[in-house]
C-alpha positions as protocol buffer text, in pm:
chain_id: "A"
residue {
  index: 1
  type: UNK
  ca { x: -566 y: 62 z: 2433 }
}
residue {
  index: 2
  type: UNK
  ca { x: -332 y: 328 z: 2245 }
}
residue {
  index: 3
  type: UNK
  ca { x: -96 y: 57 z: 2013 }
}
residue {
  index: 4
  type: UNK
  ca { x: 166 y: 362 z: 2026 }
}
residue {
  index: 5
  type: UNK
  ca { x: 241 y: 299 z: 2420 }
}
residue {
  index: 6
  type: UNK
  ca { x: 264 y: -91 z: 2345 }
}
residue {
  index: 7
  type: UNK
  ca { x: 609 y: -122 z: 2436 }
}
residue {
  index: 8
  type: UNK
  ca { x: 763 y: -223 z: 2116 }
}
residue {
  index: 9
  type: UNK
  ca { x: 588 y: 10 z: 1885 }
}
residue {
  index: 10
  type: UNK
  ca { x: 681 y: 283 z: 2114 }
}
residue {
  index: 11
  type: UNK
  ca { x: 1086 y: 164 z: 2102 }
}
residue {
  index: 12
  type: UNK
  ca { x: 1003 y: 126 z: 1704 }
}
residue {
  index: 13
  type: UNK
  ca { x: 872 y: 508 z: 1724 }
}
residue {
  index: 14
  type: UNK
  ca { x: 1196 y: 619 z: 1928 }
}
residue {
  index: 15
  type: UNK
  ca { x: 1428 y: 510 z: 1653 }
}
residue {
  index: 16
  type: UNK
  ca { x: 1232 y: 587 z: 1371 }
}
residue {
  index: 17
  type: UNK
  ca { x: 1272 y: 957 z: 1544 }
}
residue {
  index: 18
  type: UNK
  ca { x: 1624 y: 937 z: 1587 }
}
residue {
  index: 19
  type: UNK
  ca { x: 1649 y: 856 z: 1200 }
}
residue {
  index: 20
  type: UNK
  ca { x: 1455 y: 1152 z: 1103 }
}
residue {
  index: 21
  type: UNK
  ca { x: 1613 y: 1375 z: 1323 }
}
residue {
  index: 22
  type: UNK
  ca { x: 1929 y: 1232 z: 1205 }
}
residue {
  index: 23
  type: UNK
  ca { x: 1832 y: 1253 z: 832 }
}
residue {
  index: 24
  type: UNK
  ca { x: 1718 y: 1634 z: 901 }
}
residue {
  index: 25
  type: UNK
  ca { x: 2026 y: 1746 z: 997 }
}
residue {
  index: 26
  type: UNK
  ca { x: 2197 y: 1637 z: 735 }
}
residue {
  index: 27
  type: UNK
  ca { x: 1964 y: 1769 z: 478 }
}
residue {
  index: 28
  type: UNK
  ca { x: 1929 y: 2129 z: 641 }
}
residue {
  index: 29
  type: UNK
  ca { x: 2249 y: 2252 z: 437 }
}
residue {
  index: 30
  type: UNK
  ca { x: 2045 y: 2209 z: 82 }
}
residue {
  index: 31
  type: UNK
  ca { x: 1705 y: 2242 z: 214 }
}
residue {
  index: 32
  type: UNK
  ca { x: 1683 y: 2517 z: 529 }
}
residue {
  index: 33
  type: UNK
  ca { x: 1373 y: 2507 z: 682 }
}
residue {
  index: 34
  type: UNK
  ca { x: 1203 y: 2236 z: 459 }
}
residue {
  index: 35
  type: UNK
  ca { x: 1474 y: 1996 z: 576 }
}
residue {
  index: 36
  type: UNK
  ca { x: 1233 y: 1797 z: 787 }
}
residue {
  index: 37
  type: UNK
  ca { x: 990 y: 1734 z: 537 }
}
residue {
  index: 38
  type: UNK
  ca { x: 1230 y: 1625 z: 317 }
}
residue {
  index: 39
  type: UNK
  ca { x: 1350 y: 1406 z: 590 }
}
residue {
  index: 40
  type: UNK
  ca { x: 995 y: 1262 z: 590 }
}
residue {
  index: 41
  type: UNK
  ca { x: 988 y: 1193 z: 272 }
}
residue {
  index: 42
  type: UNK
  ca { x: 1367 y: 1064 z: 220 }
}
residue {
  index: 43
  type: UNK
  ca { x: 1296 y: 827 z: 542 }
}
residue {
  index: 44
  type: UNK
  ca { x: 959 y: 718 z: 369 }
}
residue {
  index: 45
  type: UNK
  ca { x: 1162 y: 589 z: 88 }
}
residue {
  index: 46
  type: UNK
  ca { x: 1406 y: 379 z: 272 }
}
residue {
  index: 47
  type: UNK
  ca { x: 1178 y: 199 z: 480 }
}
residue {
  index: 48
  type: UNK
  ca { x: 920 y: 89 z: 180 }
}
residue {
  index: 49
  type: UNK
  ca { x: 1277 y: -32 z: 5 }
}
residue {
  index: 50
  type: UNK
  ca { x: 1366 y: -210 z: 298 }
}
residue {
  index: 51
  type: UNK
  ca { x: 1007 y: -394 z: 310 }
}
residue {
  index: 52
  type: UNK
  ca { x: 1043 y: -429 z: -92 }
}
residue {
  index: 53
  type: UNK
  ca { x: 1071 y: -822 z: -36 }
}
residue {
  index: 54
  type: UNK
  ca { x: 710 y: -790 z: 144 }
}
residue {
  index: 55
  type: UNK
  ca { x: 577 y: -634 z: -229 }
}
residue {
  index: 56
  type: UNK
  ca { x: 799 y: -982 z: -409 }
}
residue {
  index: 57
  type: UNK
  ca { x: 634 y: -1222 z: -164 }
}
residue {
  index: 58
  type: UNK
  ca { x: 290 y: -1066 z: -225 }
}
residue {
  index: 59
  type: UNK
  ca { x: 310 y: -1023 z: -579 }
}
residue {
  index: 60
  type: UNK
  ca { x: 413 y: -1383 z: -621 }
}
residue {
  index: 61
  type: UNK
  ca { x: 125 y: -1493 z: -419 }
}
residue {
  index: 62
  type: UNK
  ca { x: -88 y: -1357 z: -615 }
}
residue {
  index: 63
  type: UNK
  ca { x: 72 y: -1479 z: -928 }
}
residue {
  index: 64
  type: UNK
  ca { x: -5 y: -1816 z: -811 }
}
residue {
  index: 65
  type: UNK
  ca { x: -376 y: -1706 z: -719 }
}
residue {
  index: 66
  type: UNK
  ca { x: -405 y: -1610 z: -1057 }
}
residue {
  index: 67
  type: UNK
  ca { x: -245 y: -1922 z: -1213 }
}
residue {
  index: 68
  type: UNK
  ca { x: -434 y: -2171 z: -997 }
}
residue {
  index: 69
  type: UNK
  ca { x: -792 y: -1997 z: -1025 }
}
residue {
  index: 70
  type: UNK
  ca { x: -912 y: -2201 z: -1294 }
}
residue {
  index: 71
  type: UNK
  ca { x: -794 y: -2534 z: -1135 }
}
residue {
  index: 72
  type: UNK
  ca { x: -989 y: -2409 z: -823 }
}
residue {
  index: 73
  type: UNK
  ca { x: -1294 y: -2330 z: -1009 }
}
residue {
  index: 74
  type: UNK
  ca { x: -1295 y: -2686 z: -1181 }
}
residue {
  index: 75
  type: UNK
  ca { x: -1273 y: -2831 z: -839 }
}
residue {
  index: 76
  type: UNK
  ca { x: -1552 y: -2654 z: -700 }
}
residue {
  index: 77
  type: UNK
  ca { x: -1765 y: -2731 z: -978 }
}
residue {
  index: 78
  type: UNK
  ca { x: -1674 y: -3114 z: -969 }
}
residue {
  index: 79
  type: UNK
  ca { x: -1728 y: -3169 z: -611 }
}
residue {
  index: 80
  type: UNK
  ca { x: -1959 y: -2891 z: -523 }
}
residue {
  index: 81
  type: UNK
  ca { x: -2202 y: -3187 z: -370 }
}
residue {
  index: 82
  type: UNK
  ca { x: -1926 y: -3331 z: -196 }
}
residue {
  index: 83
  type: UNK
  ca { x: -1764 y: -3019 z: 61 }
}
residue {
  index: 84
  type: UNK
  ca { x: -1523 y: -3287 z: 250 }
}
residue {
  index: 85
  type: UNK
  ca { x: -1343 y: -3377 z: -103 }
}
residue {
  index: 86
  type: UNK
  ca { x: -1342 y: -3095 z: -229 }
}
residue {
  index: 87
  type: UNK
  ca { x: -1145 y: -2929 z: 85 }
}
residue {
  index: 88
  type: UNK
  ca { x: -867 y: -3230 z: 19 }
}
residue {
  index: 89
  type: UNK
  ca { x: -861 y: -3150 z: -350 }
}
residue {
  index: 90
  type: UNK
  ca { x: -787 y: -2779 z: -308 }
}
residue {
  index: 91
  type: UNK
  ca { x: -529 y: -2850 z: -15 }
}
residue {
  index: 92
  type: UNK
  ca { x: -358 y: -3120 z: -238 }
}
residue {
  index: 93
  type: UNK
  ca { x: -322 y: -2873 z: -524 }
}
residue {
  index: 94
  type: UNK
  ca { x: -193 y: -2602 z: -345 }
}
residue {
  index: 95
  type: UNK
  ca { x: 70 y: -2862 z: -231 }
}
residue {
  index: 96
  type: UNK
  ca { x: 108 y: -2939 z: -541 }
}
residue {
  index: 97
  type: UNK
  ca { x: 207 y: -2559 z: -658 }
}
residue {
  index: 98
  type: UNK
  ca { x: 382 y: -2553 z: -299 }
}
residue {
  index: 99
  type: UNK
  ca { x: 178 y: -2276 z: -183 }
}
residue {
  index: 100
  type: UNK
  ca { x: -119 y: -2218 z: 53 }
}
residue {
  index: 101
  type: UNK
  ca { x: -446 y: -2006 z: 89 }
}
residue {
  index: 102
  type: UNK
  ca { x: -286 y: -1794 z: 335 }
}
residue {
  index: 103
  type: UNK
  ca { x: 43 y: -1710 z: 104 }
}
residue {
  index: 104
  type: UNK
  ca { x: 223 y: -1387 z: 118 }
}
residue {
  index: 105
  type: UNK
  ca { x: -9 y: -1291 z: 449 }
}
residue {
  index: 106
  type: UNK
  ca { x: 231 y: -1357 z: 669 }
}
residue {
  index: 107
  type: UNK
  ca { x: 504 y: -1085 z: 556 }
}
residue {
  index: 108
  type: UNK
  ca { x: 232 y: -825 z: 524 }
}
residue {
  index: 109
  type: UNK
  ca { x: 155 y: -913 z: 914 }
}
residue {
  index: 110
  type: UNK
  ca { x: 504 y: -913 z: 995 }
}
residue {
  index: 111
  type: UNK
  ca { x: 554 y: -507 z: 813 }
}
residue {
  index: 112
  type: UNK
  ca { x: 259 y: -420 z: 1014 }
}
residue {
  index: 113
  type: UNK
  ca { x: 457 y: -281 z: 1364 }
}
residue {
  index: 114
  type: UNK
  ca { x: 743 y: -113 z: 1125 }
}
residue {
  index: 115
  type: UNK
  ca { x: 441 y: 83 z: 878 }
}
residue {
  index: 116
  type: UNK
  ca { x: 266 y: 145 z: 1257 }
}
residue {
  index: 117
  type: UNK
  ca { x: 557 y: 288 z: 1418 }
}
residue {
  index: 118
  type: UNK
  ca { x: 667 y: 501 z: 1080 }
}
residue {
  index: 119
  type: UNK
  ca { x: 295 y: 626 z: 1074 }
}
residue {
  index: 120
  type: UNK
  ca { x: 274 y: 672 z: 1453 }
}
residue {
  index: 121
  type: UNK
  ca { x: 603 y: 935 z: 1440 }
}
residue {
  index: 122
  type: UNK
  ca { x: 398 y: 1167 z: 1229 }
}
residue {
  index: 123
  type: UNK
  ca { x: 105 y: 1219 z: 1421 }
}
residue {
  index: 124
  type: UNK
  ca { x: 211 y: 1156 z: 1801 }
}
residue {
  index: 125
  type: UNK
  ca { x: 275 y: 1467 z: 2006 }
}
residue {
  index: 126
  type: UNK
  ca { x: 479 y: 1330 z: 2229 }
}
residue {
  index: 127
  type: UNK
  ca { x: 770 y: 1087 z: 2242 }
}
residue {
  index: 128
  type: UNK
  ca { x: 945 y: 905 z: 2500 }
}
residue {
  index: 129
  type: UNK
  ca { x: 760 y: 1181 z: 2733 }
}
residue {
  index: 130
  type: UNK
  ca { x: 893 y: 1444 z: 2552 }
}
residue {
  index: 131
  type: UNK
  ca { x: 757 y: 1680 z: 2254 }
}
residue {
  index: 132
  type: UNK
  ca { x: 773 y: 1546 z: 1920 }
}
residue {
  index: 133
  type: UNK
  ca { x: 988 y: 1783 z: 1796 }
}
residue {
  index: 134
  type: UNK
  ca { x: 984 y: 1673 z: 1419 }
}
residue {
  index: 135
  type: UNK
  ca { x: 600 y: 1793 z: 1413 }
}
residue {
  index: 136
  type: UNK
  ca { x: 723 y: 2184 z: 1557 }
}
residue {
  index: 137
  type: UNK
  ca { x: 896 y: 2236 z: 1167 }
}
residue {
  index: 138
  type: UNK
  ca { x: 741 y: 2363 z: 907 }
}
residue {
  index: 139
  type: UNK
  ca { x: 706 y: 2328 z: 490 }
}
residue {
  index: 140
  type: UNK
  ca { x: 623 y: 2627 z: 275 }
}
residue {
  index: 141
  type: UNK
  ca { x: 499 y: 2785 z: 624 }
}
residue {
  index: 142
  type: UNK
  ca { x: 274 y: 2537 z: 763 }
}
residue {
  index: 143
  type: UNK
  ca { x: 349 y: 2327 z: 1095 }
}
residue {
  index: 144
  type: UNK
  ca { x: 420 y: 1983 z: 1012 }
}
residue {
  index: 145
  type: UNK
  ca { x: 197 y: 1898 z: 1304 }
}
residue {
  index: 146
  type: UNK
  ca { x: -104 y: 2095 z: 1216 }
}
residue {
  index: 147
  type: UNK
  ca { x: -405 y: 1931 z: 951 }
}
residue {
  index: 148
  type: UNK
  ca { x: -564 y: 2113 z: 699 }
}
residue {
  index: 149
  type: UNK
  ca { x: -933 y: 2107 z: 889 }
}
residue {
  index: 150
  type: UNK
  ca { x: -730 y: 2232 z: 1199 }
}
residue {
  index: 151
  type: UNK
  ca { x: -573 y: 2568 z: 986 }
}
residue {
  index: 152
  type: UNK
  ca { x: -892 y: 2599 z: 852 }
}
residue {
  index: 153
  type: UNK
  ca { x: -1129 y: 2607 z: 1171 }
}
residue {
  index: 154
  type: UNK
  ca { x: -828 y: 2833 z: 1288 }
}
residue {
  index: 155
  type: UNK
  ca { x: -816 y: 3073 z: 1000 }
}
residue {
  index: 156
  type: UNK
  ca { x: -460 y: 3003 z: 929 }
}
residue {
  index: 157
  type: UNK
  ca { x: -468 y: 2842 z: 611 }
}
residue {
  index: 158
  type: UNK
  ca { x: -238 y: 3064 z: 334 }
}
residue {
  index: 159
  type: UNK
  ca { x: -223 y: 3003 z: -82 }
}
residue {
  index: 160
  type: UNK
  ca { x: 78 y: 2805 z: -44 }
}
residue {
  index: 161
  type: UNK
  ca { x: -118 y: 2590 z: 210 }
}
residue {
  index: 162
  type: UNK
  ca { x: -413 y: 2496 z: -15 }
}
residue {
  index: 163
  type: UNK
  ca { x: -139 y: 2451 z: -351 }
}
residue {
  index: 164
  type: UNK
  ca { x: 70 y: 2227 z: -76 }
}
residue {
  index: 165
  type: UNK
  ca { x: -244 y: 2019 z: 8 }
}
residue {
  index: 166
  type: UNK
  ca { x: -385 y: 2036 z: -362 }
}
residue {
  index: 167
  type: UNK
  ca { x: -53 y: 1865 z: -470 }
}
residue {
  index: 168
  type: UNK
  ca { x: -95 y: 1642 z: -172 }
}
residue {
  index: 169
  type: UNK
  ca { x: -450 y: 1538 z: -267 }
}
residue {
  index: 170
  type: UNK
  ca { x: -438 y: 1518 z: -625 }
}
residue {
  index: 171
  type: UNK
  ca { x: -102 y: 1279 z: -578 }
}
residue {
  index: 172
  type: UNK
  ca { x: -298 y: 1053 z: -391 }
}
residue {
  index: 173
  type: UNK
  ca { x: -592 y: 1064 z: -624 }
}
residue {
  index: 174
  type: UNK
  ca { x: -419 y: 961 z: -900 }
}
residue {
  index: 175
  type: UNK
  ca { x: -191 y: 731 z: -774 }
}
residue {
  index: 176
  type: UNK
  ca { x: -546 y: 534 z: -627 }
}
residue {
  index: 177
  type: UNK
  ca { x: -680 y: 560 z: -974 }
}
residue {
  index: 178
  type: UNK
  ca { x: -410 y: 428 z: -1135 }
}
residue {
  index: 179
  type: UNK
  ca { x: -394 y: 111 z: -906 }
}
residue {
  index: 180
  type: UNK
  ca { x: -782 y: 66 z: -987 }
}
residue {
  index: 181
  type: UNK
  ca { x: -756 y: 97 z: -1340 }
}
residue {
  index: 182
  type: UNK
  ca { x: -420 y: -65 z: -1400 }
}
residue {
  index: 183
  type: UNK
  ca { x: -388 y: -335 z: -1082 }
}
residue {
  index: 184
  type: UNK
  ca { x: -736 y: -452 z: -987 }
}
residue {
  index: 185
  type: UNK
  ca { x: -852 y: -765 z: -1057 }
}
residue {
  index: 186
  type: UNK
  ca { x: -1061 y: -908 z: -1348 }
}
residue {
  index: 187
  type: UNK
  ca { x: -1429 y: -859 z: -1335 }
}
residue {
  index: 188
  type: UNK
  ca { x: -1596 y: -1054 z: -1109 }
}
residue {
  index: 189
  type: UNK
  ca { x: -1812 y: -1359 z: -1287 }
}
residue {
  index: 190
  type: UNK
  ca { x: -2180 y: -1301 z: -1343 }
}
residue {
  index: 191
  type: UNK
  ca { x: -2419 y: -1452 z: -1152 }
}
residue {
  index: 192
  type: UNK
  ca { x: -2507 y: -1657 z: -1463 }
}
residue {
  index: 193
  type: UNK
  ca { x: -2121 y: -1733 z: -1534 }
}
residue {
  index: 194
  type: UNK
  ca { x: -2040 y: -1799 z: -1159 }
}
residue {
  index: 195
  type: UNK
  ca { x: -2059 y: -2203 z: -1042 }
}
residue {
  index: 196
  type: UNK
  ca { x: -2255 y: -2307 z: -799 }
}
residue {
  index: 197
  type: UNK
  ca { x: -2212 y: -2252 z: -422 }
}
residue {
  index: 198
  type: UNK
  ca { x: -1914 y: -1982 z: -518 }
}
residue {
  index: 199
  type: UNK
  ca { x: -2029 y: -1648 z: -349 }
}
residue {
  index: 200
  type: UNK
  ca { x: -2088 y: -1330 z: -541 }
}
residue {
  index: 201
  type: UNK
  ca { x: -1810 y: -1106 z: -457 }
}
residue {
  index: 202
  type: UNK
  ca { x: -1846 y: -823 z: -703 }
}
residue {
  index: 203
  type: UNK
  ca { x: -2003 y: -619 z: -482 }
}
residue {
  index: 204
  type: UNK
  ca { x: -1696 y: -615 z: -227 }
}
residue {
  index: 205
  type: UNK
  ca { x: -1474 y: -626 z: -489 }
}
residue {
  index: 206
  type: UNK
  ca { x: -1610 y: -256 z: -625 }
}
residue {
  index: 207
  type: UNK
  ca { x: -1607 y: -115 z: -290 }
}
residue {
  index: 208
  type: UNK
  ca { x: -1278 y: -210 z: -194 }
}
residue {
  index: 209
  type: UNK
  ca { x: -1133 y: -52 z: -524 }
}
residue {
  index: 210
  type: UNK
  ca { x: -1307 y: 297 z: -435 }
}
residue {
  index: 211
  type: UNK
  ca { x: -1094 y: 236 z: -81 }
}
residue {
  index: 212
  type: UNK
  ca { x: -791 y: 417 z: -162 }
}
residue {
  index: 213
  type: UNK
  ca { x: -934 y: 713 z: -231 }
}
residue {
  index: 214
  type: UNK
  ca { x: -1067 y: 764 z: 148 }
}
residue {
  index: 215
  type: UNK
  ca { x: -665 y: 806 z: 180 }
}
residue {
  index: 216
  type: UNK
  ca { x: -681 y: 1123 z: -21 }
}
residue {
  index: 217
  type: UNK
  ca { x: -987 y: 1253 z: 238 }
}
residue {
  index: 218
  type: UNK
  ca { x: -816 y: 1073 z: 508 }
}
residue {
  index: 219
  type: UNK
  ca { x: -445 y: 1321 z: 415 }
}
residue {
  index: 220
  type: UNK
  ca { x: -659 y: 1662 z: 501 }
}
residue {
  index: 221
  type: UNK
  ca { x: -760 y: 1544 z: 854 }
}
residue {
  index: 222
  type: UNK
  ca { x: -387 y: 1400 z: 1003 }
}
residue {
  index: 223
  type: UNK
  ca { x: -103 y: 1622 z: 1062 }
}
residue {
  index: 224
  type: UNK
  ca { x: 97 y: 1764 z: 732 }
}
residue {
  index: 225
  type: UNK
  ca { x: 357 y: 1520 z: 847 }
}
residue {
  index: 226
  type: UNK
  ca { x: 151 y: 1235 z: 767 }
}
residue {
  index: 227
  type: UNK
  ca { x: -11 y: 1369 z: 476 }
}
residue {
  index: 228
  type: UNK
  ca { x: 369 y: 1372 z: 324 }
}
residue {
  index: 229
  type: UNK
  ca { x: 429 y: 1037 z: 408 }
}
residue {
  index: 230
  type: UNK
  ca { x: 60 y: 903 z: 249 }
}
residue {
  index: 231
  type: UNK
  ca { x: 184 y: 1079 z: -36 }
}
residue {
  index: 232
  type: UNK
  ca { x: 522 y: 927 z: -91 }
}
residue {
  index: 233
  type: UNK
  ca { x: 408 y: 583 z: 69 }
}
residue {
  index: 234
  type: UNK
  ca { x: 88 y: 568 z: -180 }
}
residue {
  index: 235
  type: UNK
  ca { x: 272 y: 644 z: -480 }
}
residue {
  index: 236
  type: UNK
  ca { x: 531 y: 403 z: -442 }
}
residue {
  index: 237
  type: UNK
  ca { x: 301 y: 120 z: -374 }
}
residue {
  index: 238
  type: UNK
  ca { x: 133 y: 176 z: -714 }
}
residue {
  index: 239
  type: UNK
  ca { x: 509 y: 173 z: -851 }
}
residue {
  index: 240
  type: UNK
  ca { x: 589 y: -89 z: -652 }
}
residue {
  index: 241
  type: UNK
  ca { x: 345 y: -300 z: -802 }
}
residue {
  index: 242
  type: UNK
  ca { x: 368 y: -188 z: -1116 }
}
residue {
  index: 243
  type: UNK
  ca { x: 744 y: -328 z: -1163 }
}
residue {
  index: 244
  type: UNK
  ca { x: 673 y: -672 z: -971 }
}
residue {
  index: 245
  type: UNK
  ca { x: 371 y: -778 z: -1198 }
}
residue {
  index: 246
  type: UNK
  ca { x: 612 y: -669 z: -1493 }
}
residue {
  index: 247
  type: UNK
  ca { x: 917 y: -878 z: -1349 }
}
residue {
  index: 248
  type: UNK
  ca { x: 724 y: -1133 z: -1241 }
}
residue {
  index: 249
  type: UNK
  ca { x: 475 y: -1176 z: -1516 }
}
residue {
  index: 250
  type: UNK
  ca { x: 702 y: -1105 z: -1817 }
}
residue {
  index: 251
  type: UNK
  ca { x: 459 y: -1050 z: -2178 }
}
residue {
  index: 252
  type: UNK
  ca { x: 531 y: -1389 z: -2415 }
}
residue {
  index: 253
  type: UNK
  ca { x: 831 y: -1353 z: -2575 }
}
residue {
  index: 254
  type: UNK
  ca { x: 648 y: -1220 z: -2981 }
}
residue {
  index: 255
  type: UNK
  ca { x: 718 y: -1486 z: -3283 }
}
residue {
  index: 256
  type: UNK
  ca { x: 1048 y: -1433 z: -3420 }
}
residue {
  index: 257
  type: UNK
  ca { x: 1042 y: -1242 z: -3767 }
}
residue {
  index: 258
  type: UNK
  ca { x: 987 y: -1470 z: -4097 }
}
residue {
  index: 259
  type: UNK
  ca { x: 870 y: -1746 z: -3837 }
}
residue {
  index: 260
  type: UNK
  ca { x: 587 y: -1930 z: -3997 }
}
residue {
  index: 261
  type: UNK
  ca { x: 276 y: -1921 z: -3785 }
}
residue {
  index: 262
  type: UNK
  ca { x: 46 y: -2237 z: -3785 }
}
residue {
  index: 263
  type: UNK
  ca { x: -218 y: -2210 z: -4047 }
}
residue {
  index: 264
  type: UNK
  ca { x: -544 y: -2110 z: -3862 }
}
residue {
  index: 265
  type: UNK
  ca { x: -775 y: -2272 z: -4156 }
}
């Protein structure tokens, strides 16, 4: 089943279109022929600010993910023997910290048919039975519906077409390695540190963080149009992120100067 001809997605896709096209024309006085892209990109922007209390619920999920661990790890270690009480225990203490196992899932599911539809404009041909006309512009001389393999295999690829998808790329690239170096979570315990009956996740936990750079692979093979929006969409997440943990997990507050600190000895 095609999710872009589900009904809703497809009206989601429609207005999405009539945005861009909207934003396009009103950005071809200061940017000619590059107006669409920049309509990608401008349109890109407003959507992930619209879905910025998505990022707050997540990042305060995890906050609390972070803040209970310990607590769950006690738990698992005092009633490892005992799987029935130990379920109660761990539902009781996320009522406690009024939260659940599930939190901030629920928003990401509910962002999933706006990111679709966004994500489905830049690669469908066709919309509403008619041509996608958004992909039939161009940046820097490339079609906004053509992928770097495709100019390639068809011998169309220019300089400015490999320094456009080098920027592209190396964007991506380092916006992924930033979020690896800077966001990912704490090692993983050893299998000497872990408790009992918790399962060894390291493993996953590496792969995942190697994930986002399959996005930078991933940009070469969809249309330009959706290489732009991977781009601007990638790099804001890291930002994105970056500013919640700060506002939500403010430093301590560092000892006032001439405060006497507690004698150690």
């Amino acid at each position: 089943m095609n999710l872009y001809e589900f009904a809703p997605i497809r009206a989601l896709i429609s207005v999405a279109n009539s945005v861009v096209t909207t934003l396009t024309d009103l950005l071809e006085p200061i940017a000619a022929g590059s107006a669409a892209a920049l309509a990608i990109v401008v349109f890109t922007l407003l959507v992930r600010t619209a879905l910025i209390p998505v990022g707050v619920s997540q990042a305060r999920a995890e906050r609390t993910r972070r803040r209970i661990a310990p607590k769950l790890a006690e738990l698992q270690r005092r009633y490892k023997k005992q799987p029935e009480v130990l379920q109660r225990k761990m539902m009781e203490l996320y009522r406690e910290e009024k939260s659940s196992p599930f939190a901030g899932f629920g928003p990401v599911l509910l962002q999933m048919p706006v990111l679709l539809a966004v994500y489905g404009l830049f690669i469908t041909p066709t919309i509403g039975g008619e041509a996608n006309h958004l992909l039939e512009n161009e940046l820097l001389g490339n079609p906004l519906g053509t992928s770097l393999i495709t100019a390639v295999g068809a011998g169309t690829t220019t300089a400015l077409t490999w320094v456009l998808y080098g920027v592209i790329v190396v964007v991506i690239v380092a916006a992924a390695q930033a979020s690896r170096k800077l966001l990912m979570p704490s090692p993983m315990p050893t299998a000497t540190e872990r408790q009992p009956g918790v399962p060894d996740l390291s493993g996953l936990t590496k792969a995942l963080g190697f994930l986002p750079f399959l996005t930078a692979v991933f940009a070469t093979f969809v249309p330009l149009a959706a290489a732009l929006y991977l781009m601007v969409t990638t790099t804001w997440t890291l930002g994105e992120r970056l500013v919640l943990r700060r506002l939500l997990n403010p430093p301590a507050p560092a000892a006032a100067a001439g405060e006497v600190q507690p004698n150690a000895g």
